[in-house]
N, C-alpha and C positions, 0 to 999 in steps of 0.2 A: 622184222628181220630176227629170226633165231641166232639162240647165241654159237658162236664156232667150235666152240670147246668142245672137243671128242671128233673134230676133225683133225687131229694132227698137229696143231699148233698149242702155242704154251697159255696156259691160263694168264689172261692178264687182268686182276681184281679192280684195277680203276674201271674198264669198260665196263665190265659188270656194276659196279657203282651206280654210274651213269647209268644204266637201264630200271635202277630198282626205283620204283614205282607202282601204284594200285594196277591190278592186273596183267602182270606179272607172272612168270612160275617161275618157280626155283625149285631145282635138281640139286641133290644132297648129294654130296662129294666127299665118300668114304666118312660119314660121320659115326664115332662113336657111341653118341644120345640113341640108347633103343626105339627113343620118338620118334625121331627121325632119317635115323637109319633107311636108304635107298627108296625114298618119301618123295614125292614133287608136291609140293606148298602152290597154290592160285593167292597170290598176296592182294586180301581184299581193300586194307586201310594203309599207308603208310606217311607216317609225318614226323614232326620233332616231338610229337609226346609216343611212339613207339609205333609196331607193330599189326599185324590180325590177317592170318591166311588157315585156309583150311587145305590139308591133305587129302589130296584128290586120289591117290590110288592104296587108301585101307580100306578095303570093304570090309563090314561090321557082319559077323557069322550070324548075328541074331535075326531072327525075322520079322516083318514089320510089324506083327501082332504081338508081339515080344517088349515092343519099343516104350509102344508108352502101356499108361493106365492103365486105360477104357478106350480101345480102338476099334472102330467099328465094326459091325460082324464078316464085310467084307476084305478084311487089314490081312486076314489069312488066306485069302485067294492066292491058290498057287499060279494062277494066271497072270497076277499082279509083279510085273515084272520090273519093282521098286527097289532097289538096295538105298543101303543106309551106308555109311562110310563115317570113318572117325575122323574129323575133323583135326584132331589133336588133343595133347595131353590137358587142355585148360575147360573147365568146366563141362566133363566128360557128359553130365546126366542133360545136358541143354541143346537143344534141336538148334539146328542154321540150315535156313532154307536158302539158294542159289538157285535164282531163275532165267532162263531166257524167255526176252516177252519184250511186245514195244508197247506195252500195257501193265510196265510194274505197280505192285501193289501199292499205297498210301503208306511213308515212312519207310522205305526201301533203299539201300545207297545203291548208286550207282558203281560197280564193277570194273565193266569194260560196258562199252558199246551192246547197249540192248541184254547186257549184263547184270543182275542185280540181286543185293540179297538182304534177305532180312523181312523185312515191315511188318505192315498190321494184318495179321491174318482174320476171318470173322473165328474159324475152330481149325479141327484138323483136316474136315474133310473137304473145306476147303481149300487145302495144300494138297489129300491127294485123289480128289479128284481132277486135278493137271494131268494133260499128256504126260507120264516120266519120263521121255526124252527131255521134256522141256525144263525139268526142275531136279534138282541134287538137295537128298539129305544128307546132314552131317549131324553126330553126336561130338558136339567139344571144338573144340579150335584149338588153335595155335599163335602164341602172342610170344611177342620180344618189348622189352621195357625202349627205353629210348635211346637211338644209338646202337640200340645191339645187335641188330640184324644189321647194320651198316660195317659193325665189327667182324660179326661172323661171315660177311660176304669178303672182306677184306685178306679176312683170316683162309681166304680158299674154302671158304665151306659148304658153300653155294654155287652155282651157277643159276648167273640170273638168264631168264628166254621170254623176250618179246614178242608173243606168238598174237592169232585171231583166238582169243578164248570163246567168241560164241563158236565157231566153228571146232574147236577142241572140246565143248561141251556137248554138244550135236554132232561129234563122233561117235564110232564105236568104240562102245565101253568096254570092251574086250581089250583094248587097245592102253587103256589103264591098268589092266590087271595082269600082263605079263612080266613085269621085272621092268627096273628104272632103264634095262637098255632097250626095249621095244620100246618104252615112255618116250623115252629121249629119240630114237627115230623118228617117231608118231609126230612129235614134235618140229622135228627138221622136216618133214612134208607139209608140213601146215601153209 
């Protein structure tokens, strides 16, 4: 069940409370922080030692041969229709991979449902040789210390949305990069 907020009714931060949990998004509600400024967050960890979600609708201008090192000679194919996305302000130069798959990698957390991100990769081209609908990169994350994203939700600064993330990650990606209020629709079809 998606959250109500922005159908006409008044924000109520305990129900959102109640909903924050791993897999998860959160919709940024008029924030200040240029981070996070009209951002939706996929909250991958959440516990009493803190935080860890990645921004799912910054796409990174750079291109993927751009990204790292030594990318394969194929990394520049203009056919390769891979974006990269900032994950968030924390540890901006560090890949996070986000997979759908009922065959996640070794060392991989589990997400949502067929969800999963991280683990032990062999190289690169083993990450992109994946269908790309199937997998999201991110440069960097986004982390809250302990308590703090429980505060900032309280604080009205969030809305939390209980959505199908494999199915929100297996849409169209179009549908990410219009403005948090196509997000937030996209989101209440789910």
């Amino acid at each position: 069940m998606a959250s109500e907020t922005g159908s006409g009714t008044e924000f109520n931060a305990q129900e959102h409370m109640a909903r924050l949990k791993p897999g998860v998004v959160l919709l940024a509600r008029d924030m200040a922080d240029p981070n996070f400024n009209a951002t939706a967050v996929l909250v991958c960890q959440h516990g009493s030692e803190g935080s860890y979600g990645l921004v799912l609708n910054r796409p990174s201008h750079m291109p993927l041969s751009e990204v790292f090192d030594k990318p394969p000679a194929w990394a520049g194919d203009a056919a390769r229709k891979q974006r990269i996305y900032i994950g968030g302000p924390v540890q901006p130069e560090e890949l996070q991979i986000l997979q759908v798959t009922t065959a996640p990698v070794p060392g991989s957390y589990i997400v949502a449902p067929e969800v999963y991100l991280g683990g032990y990769w062999g190289d690169l081209k083993d990450i992109l040789d994946l269908d790309p609908q199937t997998i999201r990169l991110f440069l960097g994350y986004s982390g809250w210390g302990a308590e703090q994203l429980a505060r900032e939700v309280l604080a009205q600064a969030w809305e939390v949305w209980t959505v199908d993330i494999k199915k929100l990650l297996l849409g169209p990606e179009s549908t990410w990069l219009g403005g948090i209020g196509q997000f937030k629709d996209y989101l209440a079809s789910l």
